[in-house]
PDB file of N, CA, C and O in Angstrom:
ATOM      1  N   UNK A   1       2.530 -17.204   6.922  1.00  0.00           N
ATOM      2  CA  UNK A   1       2.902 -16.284   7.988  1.00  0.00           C
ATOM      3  C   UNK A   1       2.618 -14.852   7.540  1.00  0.00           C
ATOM      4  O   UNK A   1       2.780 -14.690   6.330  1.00  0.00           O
ATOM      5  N   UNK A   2       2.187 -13.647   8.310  1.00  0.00           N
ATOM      6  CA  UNK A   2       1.393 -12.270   7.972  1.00  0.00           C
ATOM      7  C   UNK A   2       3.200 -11.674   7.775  1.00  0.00           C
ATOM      8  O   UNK A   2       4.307 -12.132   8.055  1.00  0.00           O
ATOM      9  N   UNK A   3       2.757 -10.642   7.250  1.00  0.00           N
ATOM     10  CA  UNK A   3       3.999  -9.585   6.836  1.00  0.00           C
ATOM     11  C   UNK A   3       4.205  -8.855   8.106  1.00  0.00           C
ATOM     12  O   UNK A   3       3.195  -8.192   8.337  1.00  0.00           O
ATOM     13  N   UNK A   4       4.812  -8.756   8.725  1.00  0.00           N
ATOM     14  CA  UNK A   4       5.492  -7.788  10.258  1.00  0.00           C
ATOM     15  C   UNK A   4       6.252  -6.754   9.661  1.00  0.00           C
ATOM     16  O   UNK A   4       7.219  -6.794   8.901  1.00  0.00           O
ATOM     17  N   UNK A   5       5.587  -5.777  10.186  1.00  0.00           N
ATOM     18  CA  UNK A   5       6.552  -4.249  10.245  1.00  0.00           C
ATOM     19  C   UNK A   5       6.807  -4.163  11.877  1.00  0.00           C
ATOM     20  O   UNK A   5       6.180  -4.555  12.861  1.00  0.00           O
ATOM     21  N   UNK A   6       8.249  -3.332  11.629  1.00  0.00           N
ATOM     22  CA  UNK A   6       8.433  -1.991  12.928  1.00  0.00           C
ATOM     23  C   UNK A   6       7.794  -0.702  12.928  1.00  0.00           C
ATOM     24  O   UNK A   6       7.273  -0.249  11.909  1.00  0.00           O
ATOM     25  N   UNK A   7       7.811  -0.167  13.892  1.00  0.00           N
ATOM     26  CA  UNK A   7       7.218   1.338  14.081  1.00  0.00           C
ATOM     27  C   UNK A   7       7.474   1.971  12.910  1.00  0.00           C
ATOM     28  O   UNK A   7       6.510   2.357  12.249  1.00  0.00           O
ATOM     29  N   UNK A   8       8.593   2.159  12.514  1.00  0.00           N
ATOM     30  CA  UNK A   8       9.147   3.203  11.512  1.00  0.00           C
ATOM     31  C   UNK A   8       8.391   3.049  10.333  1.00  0.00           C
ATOM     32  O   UNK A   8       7.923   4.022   9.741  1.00  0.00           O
ATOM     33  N   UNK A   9       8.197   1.538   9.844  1.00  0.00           N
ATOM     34  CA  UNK A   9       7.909   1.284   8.267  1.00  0.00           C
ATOM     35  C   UNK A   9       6.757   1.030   8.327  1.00  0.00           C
ATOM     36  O   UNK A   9       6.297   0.737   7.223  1.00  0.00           O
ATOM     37  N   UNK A  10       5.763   0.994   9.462  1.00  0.00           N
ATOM     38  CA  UNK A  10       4.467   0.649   9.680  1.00  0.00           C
ATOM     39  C   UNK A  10       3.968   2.369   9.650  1.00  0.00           C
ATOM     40  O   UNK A  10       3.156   2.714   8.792  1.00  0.00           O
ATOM     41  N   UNK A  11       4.347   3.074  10.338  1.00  0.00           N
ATOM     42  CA  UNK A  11       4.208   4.492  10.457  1.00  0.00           C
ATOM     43  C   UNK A  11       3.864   5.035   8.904  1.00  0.00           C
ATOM     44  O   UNK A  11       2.928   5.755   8.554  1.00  0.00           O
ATOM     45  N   UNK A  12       5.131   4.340   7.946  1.00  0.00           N
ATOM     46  CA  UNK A  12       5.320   4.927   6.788  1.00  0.00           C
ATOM     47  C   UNK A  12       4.261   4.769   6.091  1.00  0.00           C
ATOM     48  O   UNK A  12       3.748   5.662   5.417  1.00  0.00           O
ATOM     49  N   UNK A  13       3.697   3.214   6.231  1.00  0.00           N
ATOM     50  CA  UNK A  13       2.788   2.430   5.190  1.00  0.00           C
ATOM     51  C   UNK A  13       1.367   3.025   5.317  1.00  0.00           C
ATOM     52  O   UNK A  13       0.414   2.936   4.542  1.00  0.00           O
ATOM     53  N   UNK A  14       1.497   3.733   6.645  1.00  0.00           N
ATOM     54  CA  UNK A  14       0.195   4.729   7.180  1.00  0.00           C
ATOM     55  C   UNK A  14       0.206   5.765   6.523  1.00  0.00           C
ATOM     56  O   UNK A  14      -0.876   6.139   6.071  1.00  0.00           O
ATOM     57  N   UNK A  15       1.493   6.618   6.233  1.00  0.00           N
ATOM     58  CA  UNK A  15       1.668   7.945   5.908  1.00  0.00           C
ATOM     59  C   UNK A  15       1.132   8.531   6.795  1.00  0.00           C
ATOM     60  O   UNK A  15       0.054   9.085   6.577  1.00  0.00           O
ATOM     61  N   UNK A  16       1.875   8.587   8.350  1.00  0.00           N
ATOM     62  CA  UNK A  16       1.458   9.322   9.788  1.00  0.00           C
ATOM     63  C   UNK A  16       3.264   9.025  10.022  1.00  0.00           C
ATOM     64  O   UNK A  16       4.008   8.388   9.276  1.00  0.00           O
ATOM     65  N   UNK A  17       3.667   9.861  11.552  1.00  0.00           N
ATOM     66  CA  UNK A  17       4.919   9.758  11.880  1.00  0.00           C
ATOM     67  C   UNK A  17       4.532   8.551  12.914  1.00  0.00           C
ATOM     68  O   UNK A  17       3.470   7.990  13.184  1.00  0.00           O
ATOM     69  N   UNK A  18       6.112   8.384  13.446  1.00  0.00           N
ATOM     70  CA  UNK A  18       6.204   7.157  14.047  1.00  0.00           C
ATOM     71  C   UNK A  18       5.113   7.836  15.628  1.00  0.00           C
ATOM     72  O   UNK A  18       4.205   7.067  15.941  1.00  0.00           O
ATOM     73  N   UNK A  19       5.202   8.810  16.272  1.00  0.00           N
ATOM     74  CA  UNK A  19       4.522   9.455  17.230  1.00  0.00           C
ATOM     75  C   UNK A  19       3.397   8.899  16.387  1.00  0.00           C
ATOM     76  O   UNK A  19       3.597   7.731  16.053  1.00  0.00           O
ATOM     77  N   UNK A  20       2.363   9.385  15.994  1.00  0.00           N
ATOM     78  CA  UNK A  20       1.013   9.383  15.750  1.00  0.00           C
ATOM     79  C   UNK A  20       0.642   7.528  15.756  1.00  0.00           C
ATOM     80  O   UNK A  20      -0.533   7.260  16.007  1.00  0.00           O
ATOM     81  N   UNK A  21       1.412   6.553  15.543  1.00  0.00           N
ATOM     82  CA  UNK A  21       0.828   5.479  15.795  1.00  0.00           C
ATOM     83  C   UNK A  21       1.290   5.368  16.618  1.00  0.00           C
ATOM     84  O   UNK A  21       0.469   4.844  17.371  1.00  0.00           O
ATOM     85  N   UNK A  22       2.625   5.575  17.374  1.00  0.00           N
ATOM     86  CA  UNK A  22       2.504   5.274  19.000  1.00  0.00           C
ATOM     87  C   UNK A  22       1.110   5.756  19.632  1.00  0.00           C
ATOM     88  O   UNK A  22       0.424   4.860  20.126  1.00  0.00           O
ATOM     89  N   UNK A  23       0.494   7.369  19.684  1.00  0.00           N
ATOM     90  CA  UNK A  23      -0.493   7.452  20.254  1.00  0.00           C
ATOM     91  C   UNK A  23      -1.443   6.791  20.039  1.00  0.00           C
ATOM     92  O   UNK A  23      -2.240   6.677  20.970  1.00  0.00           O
ATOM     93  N   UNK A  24      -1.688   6.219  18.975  1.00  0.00           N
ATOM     94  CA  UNK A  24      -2.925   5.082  18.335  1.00  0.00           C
ATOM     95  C   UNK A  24      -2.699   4.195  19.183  1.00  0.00           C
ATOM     96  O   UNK A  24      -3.498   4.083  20.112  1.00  0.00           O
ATOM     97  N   UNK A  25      -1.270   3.103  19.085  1.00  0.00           N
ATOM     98  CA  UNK A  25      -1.385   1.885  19.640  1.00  0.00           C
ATOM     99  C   UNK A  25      -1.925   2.605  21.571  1.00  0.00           C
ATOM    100  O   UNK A  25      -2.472   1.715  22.222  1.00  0.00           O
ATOM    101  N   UNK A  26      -1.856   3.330  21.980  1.00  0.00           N
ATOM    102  CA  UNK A  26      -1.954   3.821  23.170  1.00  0.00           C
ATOM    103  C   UNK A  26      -3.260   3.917  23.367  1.00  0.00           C
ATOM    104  O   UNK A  26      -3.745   3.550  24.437  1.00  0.00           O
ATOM    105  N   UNK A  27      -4.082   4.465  22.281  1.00  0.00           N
ATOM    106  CA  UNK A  27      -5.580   4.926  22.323  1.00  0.00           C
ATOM    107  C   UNK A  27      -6.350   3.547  22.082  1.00  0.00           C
ATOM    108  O   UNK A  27      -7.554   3.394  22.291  1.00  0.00           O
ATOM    109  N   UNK A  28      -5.410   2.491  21.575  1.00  0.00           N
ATOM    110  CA  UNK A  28      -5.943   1.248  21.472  1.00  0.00           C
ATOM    111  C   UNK A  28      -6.798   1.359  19.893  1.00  0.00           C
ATOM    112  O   UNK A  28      -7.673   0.540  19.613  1.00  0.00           O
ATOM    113  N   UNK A  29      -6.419   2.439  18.978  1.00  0.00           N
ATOM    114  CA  UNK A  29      -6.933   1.772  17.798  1.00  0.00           C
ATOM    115  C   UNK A  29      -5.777   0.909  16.555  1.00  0.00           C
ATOM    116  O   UNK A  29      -6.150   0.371  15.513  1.00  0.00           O
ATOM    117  N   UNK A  30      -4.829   0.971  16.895  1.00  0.00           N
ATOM    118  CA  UNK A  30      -4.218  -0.343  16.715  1.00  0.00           C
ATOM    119  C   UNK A  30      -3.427  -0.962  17.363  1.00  0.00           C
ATOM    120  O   UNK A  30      -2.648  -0.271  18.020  1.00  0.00           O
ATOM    121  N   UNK A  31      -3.312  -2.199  17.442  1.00  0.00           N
ATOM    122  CA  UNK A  31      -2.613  -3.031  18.134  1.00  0.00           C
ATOM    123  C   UNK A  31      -1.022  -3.967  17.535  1.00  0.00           C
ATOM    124  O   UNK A  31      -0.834  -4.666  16.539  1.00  0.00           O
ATOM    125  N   UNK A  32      -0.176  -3.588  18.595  1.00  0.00           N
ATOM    126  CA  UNK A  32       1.025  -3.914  18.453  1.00  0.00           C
ATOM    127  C   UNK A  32       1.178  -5.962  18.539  1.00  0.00           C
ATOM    128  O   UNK A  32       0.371  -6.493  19.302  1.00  0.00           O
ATOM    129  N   UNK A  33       1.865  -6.620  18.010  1.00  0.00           N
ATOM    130  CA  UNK A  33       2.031  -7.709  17.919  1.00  0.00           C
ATOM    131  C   UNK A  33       2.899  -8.223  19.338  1.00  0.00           C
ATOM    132  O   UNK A  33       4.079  -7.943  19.552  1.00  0.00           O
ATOM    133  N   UNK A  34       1.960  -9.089  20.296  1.00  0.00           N
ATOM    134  CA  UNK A  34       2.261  -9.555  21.836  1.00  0.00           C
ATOM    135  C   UNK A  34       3.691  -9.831  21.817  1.00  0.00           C
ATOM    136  O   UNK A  34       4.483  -9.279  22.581  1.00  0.00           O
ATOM    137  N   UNK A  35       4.009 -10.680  20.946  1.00  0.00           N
ATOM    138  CA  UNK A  35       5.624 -11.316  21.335  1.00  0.00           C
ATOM    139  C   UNK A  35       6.972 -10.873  20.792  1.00  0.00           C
ATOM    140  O   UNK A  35       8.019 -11.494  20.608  1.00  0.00           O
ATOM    141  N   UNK A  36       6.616  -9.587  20.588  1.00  0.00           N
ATOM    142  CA  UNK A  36       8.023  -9.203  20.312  1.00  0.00           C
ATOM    143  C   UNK A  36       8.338  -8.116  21.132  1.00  0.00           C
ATOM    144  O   UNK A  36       7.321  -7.436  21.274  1.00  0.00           O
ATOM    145  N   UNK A  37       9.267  -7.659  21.721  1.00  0.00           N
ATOM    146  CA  UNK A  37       9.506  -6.628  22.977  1.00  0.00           C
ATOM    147  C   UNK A  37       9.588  -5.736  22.224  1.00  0.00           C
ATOM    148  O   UNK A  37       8.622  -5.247  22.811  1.00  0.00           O
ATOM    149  N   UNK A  38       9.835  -4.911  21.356  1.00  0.00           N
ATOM    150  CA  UNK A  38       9.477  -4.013  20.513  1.00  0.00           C
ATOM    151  C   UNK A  38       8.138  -3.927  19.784  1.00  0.00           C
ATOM    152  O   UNK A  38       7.635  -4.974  19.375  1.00  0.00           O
ATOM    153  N   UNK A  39       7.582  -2.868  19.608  1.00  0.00           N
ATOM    154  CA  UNK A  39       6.270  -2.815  18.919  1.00  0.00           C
ATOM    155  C   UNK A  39       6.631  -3.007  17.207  1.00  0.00           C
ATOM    156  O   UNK A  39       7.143  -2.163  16.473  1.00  0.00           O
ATOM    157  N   UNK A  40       6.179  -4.417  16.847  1.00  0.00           N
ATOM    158  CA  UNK A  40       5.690  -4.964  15.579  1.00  0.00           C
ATOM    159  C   UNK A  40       4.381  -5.057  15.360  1.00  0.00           C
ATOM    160  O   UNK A  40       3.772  -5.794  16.136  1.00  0.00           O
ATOM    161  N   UNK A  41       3.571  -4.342  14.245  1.00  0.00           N
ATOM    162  CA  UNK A  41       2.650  -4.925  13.348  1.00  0.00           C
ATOM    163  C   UNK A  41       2.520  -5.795  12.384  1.00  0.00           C
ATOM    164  O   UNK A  41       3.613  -6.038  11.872  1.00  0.00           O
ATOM    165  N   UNK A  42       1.385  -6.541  11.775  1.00  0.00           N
ATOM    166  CA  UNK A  42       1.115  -6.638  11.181  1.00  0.00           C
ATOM    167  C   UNK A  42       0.771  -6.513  10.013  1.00  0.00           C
ATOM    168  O   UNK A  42      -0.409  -6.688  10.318  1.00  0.00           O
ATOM    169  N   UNK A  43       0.713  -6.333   8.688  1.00  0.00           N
ATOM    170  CA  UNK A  43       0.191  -5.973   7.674  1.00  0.00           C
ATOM    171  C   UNK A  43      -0.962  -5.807   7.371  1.00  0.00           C
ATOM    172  O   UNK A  43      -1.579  -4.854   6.894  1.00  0.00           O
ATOM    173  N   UNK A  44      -1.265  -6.950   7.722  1.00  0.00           N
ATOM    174  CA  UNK A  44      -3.105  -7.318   7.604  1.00  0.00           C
ATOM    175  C   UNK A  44      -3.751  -6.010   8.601  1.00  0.00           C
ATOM    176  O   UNK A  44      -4.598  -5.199   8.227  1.00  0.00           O
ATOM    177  N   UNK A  45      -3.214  -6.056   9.712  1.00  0.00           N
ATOM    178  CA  UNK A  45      -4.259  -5.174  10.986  1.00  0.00           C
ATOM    179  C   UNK A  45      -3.704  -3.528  10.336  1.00  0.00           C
ATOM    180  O   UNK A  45      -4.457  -2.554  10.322  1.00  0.00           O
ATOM    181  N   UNK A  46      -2.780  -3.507  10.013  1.00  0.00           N
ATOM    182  CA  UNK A  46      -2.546  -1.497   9.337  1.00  0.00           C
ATOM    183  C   UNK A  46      -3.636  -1.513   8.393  1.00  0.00           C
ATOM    184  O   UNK A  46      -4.653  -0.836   8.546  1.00  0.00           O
ATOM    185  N   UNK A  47      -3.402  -2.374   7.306  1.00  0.00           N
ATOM    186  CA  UNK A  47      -4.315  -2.641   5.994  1.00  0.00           C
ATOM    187  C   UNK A  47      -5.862  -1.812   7.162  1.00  0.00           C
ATOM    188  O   UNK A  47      -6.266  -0.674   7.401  1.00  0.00           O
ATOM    189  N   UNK A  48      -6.180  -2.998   7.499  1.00  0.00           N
ATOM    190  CA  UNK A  48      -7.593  -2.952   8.265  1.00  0.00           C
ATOM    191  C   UNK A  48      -7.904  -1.538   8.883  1.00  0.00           C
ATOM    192  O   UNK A  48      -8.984  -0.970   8.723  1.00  0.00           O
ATOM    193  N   UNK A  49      -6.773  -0.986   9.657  1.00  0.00           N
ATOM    194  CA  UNK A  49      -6.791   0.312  10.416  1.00  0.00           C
ATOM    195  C   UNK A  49      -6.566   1.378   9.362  1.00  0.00           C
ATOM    196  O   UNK A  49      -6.968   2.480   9.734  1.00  0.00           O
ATOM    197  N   UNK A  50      -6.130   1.358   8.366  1.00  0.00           N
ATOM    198  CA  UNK A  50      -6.218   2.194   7.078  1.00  0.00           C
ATOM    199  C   UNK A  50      -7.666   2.198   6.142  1.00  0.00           C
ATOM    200  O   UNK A  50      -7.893   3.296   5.632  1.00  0.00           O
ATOM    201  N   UNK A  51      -8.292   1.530   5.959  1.00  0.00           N
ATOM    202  CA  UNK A  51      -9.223   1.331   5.496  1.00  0.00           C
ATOM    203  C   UNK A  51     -10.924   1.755   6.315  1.00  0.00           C
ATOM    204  O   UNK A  51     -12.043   2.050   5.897  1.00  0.00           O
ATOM    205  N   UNK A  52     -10.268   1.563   7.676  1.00  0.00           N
ATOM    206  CA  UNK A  52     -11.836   2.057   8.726  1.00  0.00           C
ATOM    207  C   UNK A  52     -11.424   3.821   9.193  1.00  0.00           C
ATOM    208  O   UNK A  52     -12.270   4.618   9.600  1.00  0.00           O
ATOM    209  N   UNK A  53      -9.806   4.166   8.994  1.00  0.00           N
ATOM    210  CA  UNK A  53      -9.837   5.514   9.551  1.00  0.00           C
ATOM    211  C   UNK A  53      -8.558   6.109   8.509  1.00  0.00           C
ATOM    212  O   UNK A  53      -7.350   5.893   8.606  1.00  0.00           O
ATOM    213  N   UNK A  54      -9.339   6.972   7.441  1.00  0.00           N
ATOM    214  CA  UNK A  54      -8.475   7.165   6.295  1.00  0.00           C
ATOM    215  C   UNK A  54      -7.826   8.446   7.143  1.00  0.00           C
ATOM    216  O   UNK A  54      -8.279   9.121   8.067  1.00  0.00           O
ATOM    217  N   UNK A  55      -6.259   8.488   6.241  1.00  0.00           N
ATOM    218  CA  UNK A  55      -5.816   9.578   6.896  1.00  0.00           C
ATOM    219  C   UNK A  55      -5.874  10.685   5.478  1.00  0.00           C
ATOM    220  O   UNK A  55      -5.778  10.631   4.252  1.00  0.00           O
ATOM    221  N   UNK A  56      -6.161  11.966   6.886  1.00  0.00           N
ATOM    222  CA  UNK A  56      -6.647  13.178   5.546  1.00  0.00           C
ATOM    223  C   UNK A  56      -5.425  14.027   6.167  1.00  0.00           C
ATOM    224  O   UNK A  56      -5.014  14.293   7.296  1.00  0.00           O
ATOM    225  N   UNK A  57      -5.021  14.345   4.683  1.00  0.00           N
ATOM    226  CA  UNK A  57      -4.055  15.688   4.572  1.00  0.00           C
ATOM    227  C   UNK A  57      -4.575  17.263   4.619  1.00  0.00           C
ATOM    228  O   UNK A  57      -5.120  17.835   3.675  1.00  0.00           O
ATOM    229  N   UNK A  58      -4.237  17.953   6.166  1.00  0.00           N
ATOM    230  CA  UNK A  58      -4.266  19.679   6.018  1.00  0.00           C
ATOM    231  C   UNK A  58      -3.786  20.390   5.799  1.00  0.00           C
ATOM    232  O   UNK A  58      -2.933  20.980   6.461  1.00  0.00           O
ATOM    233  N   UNK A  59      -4.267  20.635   4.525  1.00  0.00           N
ATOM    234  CA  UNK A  59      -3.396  22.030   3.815  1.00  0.00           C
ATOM    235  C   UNK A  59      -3.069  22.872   4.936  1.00  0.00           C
ATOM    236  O   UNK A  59      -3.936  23.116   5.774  1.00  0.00           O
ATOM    237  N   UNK A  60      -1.596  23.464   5.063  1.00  0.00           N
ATOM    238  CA  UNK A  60      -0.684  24.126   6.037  1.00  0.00           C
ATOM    239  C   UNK A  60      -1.451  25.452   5.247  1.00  0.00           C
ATOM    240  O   UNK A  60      -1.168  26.607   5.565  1.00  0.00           O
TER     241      UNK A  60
END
């Protein structure tokens, strides 16, 4: 069975806030897991979405 996160700890594993993958799952570059009424990921699909769109830090 794959590893399931919530928003919060999936957000984290991104190092983005919980907003910035809501707008993702919205923009459709990642996808939330169908059967749970709350938005759950995957491990495997962040892994995957981390690896095709690295996140870069701007110096303030």
């Amino acid at each position: 069975m794959a590893l399931i996160l919530n928003q919060k700890k999936a957000a984290a594993m991104l190092g983005v806030s919980s907003i910035t993958l809501w707008r993702w799952r919205n923009e459709g570059r990642v996808h939330a897991l169908p059967q749970f009424k709350t938005p759950k990921y995957s491990v495997e699909e962040l892994q995957r979405l981390s690896k095709s769109n690295p996140v870069t830090q701007e110096a303030a």
